[in-house]
PDB file of N, CA, C, O and CB in Angstrom:
ATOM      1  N   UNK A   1     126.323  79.050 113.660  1.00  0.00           N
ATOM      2  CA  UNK A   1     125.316  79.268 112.640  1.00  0.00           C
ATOM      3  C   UNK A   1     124.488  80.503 113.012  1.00  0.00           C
ATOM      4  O   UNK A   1     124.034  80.504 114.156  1.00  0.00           O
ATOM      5  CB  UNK A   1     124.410  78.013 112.480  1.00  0.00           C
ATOM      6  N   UNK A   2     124.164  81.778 112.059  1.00  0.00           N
ATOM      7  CA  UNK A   2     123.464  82.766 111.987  1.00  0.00           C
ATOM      8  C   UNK A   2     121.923  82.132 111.690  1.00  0.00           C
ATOM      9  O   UNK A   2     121.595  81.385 110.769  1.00  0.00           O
ATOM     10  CB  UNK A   2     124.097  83.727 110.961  1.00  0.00           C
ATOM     11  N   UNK A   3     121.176  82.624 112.667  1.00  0.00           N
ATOM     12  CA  UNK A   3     120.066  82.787 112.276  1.00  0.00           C
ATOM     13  C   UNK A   3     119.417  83.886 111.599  1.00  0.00           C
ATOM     14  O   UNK A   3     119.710  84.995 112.045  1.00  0.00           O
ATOM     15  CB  UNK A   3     119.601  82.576 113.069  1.00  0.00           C
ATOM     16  N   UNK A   4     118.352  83.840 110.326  1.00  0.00           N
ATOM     17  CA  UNK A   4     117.994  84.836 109.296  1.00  0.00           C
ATOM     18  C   UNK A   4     116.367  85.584 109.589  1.00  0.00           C
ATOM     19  O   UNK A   4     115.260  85.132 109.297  1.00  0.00           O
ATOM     20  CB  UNK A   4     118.051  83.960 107.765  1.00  0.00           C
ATOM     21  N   UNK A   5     116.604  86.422 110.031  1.00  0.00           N
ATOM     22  CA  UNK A   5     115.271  86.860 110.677  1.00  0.00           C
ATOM     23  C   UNK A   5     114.747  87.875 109.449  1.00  0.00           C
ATOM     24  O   UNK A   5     115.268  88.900 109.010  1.00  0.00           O
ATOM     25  CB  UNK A   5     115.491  87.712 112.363  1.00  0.00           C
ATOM     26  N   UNK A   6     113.841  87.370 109.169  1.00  0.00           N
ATOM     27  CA  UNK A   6     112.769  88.112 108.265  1.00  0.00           C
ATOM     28  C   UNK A   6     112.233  89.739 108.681  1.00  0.00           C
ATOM     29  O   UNK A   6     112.195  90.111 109.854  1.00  0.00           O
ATOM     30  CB  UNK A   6     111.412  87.112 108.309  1.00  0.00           C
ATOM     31  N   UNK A   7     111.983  90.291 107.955  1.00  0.00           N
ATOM     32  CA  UNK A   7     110.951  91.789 108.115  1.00  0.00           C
ATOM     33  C   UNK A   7     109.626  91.635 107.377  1.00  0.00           C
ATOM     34  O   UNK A   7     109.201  90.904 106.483  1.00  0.00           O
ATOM     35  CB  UNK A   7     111.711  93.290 107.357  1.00  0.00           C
ATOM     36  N   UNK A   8     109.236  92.451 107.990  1.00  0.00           N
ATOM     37  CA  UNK A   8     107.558  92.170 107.612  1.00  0.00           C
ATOM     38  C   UNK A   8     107.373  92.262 106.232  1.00  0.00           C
ATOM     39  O   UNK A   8     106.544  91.557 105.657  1.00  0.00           O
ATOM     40  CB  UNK A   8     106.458  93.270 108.264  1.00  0.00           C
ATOM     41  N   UNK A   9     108.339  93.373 105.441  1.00  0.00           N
ATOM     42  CA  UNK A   9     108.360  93.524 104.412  1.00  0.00           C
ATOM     43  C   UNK A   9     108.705  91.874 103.424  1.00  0.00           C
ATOM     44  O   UNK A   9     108.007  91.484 102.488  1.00  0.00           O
ATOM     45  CB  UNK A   9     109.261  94.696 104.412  1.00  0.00           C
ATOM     46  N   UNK A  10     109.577  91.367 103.813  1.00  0.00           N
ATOM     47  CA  UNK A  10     110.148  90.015 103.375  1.00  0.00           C
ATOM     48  C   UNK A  10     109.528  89.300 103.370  1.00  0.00           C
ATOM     49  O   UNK A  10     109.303  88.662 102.342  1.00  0.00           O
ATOM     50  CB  UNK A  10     110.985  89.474 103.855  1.00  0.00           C
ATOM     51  N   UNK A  11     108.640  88.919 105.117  1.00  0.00           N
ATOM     52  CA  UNK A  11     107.736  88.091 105.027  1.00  0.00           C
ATOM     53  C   UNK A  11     106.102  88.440 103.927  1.00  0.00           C
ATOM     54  O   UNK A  11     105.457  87.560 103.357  1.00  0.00           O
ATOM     55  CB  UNK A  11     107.558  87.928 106.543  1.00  0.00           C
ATOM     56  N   UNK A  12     105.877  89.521 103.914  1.00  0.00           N
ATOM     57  CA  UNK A  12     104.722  89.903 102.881  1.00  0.00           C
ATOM     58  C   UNK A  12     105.334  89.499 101.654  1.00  0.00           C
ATOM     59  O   UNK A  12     104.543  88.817 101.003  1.00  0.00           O
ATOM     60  CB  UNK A  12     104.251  91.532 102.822  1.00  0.00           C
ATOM     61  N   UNK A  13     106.656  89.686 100.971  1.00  0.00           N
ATOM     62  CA  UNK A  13     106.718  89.399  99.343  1.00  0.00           C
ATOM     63  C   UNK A  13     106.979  87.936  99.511  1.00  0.00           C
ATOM     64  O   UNK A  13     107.111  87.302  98.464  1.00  0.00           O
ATOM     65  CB  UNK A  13     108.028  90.280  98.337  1.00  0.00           C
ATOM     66  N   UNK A  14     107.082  87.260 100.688  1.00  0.00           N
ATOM     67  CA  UNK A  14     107.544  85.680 100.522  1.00  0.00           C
ATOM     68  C   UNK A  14     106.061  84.874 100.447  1.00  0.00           C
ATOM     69  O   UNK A  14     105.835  83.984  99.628  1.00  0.00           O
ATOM     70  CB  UNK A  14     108.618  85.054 102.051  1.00  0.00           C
ATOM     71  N   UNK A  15     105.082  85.357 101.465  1.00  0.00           N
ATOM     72  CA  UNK A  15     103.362  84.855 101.402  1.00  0.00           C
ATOM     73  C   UNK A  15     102.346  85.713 100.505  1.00  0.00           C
ATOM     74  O   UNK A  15     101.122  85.662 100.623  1.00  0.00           O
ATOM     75  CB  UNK A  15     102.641  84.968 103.009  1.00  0.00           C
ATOM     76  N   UNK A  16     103.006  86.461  99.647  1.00  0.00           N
ATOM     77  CA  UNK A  16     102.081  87.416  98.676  1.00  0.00           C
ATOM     78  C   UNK A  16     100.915  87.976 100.161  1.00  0.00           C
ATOM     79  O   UNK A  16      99.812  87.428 100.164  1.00  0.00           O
ATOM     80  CB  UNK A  16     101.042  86.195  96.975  1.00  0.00           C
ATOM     81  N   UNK A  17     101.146  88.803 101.087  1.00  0.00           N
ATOM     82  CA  UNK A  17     100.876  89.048 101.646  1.00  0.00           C
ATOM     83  C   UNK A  17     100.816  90.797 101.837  1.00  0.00           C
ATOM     84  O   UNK A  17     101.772  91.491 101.492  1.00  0.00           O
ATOM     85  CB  UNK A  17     101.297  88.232 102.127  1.00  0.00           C
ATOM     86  N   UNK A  18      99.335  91.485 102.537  1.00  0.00           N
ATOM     87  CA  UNK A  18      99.814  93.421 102.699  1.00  0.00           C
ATOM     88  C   UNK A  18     100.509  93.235 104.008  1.00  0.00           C
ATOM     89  O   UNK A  18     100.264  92.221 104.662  1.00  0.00           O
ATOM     90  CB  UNK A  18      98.215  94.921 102.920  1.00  0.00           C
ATOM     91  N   UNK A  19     101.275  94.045 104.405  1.00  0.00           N
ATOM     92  CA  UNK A  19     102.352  94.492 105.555  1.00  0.00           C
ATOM     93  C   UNK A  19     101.055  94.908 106.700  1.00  0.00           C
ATOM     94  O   UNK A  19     101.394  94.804 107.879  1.00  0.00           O
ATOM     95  CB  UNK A  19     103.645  96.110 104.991  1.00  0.00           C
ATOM     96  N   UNK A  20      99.945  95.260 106.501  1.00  0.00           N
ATOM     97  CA  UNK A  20      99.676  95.799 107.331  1.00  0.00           C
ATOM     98  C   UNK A  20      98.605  94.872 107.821  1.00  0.00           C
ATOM     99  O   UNK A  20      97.892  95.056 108.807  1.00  0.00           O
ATOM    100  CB  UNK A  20      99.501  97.048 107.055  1.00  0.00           C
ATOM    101  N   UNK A  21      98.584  93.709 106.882  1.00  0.00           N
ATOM    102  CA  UNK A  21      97.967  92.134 107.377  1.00  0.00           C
ATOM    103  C   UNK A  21      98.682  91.470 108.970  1.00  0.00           C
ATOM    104  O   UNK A  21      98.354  91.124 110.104  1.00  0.00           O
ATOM    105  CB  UNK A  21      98.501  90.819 105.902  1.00  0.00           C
ATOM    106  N   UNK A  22      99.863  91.609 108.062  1.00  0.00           N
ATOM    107  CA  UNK A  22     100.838  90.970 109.133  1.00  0.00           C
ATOM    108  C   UNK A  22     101.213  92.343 110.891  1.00  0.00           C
ATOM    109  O   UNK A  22     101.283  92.087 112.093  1.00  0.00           O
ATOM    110  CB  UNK A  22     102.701  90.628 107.872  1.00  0.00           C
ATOM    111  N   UNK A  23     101.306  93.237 110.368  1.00  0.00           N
ATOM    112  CA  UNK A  23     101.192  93.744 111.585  1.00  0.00           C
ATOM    113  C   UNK A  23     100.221  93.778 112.341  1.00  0.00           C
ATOM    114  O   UNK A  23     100.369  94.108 113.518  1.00  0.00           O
ATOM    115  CB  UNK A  23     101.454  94.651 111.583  1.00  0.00           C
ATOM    116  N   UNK A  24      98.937  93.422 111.795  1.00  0.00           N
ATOM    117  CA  UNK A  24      97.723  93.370 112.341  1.00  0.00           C
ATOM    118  C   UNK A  24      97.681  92.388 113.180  1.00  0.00           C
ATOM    119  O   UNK A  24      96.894  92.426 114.126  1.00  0.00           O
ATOM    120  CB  UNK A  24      96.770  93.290 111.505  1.00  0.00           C
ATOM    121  N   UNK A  25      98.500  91.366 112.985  1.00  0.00           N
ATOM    122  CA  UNK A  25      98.696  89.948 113.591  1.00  0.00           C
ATOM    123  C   UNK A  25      99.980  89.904 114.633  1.00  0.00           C
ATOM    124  O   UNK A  25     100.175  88.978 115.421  1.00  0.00           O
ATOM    125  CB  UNK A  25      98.958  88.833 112.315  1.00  0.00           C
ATOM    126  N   UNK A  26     100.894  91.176 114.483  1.00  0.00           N
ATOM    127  CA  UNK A  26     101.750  91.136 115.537  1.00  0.00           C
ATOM    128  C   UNK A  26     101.461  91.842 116.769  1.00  0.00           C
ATOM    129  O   UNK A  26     102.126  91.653 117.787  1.00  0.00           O
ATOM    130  CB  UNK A  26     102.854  91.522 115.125  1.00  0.00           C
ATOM    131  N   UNK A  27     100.406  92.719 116.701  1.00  0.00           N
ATOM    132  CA  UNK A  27      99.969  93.884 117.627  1.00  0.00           C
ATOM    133  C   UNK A  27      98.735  93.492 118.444  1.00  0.00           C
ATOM    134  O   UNK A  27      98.069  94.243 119.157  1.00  0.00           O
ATOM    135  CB  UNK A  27      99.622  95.217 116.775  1.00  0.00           C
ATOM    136  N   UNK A  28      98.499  91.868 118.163  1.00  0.00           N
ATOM    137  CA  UNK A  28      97.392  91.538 119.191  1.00  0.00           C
ATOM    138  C   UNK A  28      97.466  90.131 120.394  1.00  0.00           C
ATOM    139  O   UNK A  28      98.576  89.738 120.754  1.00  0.00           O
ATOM    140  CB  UNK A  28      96.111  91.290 118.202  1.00  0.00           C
ATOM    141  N   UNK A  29      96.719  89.742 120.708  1.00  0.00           N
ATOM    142  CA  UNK A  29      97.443  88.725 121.931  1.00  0.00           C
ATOM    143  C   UNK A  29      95.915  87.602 121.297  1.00  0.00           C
ATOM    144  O   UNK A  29      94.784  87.986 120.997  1.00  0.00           O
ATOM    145  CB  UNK A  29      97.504  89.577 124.348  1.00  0.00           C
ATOM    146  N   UNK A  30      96.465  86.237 121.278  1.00  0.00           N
ATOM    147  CA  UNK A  30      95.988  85.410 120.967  1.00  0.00           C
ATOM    148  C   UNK A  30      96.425  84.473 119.937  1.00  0.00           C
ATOM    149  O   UNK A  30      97.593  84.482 119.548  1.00  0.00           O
ATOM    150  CB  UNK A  30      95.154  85.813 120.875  1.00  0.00           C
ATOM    151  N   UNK A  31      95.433  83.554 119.411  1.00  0.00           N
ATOM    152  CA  UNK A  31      95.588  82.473 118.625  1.00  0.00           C
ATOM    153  C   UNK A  31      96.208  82.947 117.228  1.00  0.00           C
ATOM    154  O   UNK A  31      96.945  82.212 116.571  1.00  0.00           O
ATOM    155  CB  UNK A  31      94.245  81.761 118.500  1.00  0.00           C
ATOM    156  N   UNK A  32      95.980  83.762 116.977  1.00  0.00           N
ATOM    157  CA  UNK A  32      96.071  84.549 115.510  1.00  0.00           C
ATOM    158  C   UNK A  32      97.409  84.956 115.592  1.00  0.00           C
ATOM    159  O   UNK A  32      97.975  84.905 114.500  1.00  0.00           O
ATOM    160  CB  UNK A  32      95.013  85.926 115.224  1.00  0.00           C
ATOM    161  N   UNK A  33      98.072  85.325 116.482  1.00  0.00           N
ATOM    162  CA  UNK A  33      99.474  86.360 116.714  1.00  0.00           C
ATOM    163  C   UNK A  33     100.658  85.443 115.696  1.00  0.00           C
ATOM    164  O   UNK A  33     101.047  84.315 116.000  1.00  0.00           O
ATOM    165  CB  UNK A  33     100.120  86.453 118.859  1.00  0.00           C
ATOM    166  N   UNK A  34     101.044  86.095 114.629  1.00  0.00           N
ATOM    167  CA  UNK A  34     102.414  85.444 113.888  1.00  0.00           C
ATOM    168  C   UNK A  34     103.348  85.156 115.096  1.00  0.00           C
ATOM    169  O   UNK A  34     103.575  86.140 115.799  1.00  0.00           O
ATOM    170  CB  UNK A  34     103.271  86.599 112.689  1.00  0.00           C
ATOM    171  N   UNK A  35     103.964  83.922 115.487  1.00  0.00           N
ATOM    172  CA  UNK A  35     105.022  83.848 116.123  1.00  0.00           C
ATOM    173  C   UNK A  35     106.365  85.139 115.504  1.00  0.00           C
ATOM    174  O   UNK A  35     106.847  85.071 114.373  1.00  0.00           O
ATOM    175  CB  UNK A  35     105.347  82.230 115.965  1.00  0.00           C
ATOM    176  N   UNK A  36     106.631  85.881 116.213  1.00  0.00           N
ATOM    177  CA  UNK A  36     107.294  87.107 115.957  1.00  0.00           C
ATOM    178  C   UNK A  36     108.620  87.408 117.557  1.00  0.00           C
ATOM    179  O   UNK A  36     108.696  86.774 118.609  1.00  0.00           O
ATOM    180  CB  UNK A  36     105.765  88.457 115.779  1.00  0.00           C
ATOM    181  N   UNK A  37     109.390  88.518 117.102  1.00  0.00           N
ATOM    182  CA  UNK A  37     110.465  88.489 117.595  1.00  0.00           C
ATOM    183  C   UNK A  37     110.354  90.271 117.529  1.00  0.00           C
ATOM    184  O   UNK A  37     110.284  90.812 116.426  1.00  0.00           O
ATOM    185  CB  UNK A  37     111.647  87.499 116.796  1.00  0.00           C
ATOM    186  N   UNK A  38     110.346  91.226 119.003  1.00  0.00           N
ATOM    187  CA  UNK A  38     110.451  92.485 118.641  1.00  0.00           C
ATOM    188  C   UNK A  38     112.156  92.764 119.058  1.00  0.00           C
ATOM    189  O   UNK A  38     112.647  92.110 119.977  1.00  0.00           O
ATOM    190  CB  UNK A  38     109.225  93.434 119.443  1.00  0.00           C
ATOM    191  N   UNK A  39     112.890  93.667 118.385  1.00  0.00           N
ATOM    192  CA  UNK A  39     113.621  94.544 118.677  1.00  0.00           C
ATOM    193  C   UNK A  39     113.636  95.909 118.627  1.00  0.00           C
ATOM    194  O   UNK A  39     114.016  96.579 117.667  1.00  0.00           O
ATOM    195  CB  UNK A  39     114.287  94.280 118.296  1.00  0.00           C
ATOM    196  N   UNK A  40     113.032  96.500 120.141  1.00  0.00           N
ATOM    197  CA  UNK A  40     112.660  97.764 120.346  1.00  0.00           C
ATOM    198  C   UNK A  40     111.322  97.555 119.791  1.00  0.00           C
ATOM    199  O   UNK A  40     110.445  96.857 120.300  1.00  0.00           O
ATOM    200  CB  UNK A  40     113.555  98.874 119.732  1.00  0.00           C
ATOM    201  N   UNK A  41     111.198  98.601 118.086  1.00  0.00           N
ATOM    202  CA  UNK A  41     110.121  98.561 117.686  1.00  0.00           C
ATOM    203  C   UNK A  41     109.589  97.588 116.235  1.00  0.00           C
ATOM    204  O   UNK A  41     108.522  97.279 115.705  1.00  0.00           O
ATOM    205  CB  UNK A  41     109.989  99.851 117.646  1.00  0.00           C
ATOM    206  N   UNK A  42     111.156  97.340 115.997  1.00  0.00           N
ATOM    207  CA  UNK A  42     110.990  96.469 114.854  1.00  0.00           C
ATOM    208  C   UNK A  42     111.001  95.156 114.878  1.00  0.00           C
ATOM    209  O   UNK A  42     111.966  94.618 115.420  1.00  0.00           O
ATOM    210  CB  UNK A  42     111.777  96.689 114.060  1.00  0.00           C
ATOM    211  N   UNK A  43     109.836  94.245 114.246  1.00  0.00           N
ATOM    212  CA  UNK A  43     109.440  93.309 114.209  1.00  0.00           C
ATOM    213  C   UNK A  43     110.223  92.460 113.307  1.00  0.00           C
ATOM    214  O   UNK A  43     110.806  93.118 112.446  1.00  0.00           O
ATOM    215  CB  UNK A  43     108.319  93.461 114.053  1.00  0.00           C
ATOM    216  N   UNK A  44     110.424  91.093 113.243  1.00  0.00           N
ATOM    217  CA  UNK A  44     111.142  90.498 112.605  1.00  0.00           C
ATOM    218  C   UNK A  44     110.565  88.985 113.064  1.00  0.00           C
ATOM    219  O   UNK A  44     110.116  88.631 114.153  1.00  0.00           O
ATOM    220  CB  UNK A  44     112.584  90.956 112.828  1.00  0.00           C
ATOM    221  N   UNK A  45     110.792  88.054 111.529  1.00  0.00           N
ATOM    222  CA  UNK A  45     110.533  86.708 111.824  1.00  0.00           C
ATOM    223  C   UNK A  45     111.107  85.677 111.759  1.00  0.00           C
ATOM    224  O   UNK A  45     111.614  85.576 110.642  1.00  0.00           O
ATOM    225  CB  UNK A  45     109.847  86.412 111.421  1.00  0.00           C
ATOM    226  N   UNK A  46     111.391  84.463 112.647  1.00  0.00           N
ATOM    227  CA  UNK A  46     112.053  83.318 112.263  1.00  0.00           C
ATOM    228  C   UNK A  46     111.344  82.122 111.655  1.00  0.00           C
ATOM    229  O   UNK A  46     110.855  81.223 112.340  1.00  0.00           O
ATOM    230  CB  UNK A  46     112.674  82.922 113.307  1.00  0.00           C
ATOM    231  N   UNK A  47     111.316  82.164 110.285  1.00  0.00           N
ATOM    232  CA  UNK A  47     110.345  81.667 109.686  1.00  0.00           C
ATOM    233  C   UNK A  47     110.871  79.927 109.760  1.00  0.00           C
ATOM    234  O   UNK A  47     110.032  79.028 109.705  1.00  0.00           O
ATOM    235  CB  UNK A  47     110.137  82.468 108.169  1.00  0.00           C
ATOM    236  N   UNK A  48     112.126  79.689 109.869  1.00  0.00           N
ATOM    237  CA  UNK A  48     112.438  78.240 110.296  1.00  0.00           C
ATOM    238  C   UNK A  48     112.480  77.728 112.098  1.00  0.00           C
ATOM    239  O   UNK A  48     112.945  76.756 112.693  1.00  0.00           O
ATOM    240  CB  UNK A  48     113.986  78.011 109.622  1.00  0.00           C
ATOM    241  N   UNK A  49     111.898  78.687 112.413  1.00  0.00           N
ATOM    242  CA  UNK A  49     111.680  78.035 113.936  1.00  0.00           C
ATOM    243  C   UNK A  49     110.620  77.429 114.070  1.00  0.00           C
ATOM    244  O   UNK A  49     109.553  77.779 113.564  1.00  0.00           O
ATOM    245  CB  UNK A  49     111.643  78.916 115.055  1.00  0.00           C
ATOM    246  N   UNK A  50     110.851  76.171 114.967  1.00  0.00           N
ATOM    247  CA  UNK A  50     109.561  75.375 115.495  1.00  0.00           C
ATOM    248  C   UNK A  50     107.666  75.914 115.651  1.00  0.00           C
ATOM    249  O   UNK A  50     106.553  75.440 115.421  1.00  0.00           O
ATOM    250  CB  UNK A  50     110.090  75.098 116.995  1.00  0.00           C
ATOM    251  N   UNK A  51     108.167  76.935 116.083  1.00  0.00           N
ATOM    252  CA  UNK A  51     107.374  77.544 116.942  1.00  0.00           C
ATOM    253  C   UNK A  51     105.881  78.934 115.538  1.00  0.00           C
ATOM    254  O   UNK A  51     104.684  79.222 115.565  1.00  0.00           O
ATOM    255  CB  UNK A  51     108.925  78.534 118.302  1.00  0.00           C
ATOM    256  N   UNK A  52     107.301  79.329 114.479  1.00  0.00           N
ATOM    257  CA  UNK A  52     106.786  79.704 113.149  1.00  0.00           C
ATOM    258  C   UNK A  52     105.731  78.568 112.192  1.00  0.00           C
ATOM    259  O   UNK A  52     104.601  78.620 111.706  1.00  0.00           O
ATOM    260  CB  UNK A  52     108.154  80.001 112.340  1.00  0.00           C
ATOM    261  N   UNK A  53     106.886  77.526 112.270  1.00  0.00           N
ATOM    262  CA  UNK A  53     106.652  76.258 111.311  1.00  0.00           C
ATOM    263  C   UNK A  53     105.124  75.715 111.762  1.00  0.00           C
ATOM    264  O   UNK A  53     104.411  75.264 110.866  1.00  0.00           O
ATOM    265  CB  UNK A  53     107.982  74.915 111.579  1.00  0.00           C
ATOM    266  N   UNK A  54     104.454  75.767 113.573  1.00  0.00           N
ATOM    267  CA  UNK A  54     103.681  75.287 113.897  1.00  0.00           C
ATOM    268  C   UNK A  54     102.487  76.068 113.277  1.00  0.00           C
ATOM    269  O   UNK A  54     101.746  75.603 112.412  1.00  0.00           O
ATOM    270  CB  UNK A  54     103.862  75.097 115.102  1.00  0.00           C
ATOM    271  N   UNK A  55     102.399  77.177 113.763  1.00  0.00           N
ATOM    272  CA  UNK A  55     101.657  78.305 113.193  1.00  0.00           C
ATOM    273  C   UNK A  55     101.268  78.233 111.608  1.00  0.00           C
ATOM    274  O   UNK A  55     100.097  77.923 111.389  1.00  0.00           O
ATOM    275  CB  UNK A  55     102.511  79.541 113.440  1.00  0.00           C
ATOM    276  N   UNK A  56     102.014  78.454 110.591  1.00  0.00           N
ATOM    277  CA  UNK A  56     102.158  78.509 109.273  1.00  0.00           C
ATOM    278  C   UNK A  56     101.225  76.659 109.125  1.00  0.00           C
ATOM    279  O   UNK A  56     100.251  76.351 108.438  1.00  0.00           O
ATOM    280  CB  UNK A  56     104.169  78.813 108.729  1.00  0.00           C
ATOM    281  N   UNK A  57     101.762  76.113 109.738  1.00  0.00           N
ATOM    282  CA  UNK A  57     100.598  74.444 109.553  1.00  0.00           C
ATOM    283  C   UNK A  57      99.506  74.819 109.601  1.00  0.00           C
ATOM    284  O   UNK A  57      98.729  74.540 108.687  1.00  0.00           O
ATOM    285  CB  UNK A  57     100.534  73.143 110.739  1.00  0.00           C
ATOM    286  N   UNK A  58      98.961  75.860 111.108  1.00  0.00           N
ATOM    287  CA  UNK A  58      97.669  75.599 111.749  1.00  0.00           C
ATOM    288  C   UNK A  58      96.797  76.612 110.814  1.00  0.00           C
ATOM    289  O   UNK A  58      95.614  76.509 110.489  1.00  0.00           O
ATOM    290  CB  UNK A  58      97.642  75.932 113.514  1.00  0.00           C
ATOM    291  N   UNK A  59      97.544  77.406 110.553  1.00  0.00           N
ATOM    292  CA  UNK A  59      96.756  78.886 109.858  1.00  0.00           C
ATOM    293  C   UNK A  59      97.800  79.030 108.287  1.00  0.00           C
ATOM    294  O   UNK A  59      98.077  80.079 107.706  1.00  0.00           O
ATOM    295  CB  UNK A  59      97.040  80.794 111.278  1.00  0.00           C
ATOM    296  N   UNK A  60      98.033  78.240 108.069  1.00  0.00           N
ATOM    297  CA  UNK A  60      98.259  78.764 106.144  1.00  0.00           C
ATOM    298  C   UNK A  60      97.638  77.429 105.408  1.00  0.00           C
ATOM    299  O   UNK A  60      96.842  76.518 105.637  1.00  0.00           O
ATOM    300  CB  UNK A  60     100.444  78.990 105.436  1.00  0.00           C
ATOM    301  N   UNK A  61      98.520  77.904 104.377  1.00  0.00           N
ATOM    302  CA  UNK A  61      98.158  77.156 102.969  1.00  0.00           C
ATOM    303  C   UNK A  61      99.219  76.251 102.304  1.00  0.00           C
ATOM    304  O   UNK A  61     100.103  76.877 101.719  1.00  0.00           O
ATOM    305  CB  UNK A  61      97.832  78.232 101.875  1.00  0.00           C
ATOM    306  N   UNK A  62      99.283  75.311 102.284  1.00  0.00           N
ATOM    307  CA  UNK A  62     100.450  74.693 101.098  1.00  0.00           C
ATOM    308  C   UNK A  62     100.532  75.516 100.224  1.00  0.00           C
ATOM    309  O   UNK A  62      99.627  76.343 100.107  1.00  0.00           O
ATOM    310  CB  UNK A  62     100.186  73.359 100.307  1.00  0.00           C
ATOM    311  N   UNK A  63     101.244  75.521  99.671  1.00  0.00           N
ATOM    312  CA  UNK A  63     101.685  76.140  98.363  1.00  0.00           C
ATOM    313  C   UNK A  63     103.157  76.351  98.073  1.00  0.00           C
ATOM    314  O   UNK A  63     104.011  76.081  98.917  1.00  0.00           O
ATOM    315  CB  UNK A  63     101.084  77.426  98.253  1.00  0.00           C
ATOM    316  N   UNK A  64     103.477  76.882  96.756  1.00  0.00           N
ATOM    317  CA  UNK A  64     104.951  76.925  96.415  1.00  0.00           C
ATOM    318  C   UNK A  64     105.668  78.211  97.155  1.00  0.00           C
ATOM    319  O   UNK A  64     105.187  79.344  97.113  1.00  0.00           O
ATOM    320  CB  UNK A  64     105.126  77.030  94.735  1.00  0.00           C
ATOM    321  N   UNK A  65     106.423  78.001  97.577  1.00  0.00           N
ATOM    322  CA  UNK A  65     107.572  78.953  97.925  1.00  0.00           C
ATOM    323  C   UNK A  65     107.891  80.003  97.354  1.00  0.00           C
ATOM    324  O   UNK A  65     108.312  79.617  96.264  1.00  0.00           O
ATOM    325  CB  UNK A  65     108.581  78.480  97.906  1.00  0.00           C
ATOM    326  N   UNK A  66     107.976  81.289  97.394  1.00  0.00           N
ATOM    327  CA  UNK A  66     108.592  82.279  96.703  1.00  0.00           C
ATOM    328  C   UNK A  66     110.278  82.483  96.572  1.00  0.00           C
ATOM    329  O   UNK A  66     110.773  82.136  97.644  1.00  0.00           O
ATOM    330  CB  UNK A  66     108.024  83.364  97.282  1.00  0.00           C
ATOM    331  N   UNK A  67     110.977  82.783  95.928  1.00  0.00           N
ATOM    332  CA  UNK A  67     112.207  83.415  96.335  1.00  0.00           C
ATOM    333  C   UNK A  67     112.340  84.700  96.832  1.00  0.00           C
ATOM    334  O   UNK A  67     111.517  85.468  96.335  1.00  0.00           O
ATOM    335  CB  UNK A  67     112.955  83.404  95.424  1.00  0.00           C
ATOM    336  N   UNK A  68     113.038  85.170  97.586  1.00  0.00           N
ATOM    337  CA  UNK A  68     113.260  86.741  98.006  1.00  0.00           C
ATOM    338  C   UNK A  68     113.841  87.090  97.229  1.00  0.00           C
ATOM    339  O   UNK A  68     113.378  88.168  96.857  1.00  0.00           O
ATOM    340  CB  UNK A  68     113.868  87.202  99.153  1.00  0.00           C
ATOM    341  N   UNK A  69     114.881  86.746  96.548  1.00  0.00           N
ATOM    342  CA  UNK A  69     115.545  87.535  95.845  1.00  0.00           C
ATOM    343  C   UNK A  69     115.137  87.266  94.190  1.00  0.00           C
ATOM    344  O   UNK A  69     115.924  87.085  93.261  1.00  0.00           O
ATOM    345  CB  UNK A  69     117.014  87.320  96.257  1.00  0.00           C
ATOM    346  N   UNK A  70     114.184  87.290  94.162  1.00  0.00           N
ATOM    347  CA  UNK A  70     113.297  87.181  92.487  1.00  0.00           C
ATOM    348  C   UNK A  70     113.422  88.260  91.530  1.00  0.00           C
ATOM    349  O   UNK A  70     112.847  88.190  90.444  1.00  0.00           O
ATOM    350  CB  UNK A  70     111.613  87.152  92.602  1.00  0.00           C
TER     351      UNK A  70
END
């Protein structure tokens, strides 16, 4: 099984979110930090990992789901 790693871009149109929200949250150390994944310089997310899923509880919102491909 492939795992599907998100871009910031993806993750912003999936949480109606700005890109530069979310990088704001990958570029610092603490409670706030998106569970994130670098390669080299590009950031990417596993939005079905444990570790995402915990985060998204502690710091989001219920709400409906977007599609990516809308």
């Amino acid at each position: 099984m492939t795992k599907k790693f998100l871009t910031v871009n993806d993750l912003a149109v999936l949480f109606n979110l700005k890109e530069s929200w979310i990088y704001d949250r990958t570029a610092r150390n603490g409670p706030e930090v998106i569970p994130h994944v670098k390669f080299g310089r590009q950031v990417r997310f596993d939005i079905e990992s444990e570790e995402f899923q915990t985060w998204l509880k502690s710091h989001g919102v219920i709400a409906e789901r977007r599609s990516l491909t809308a």
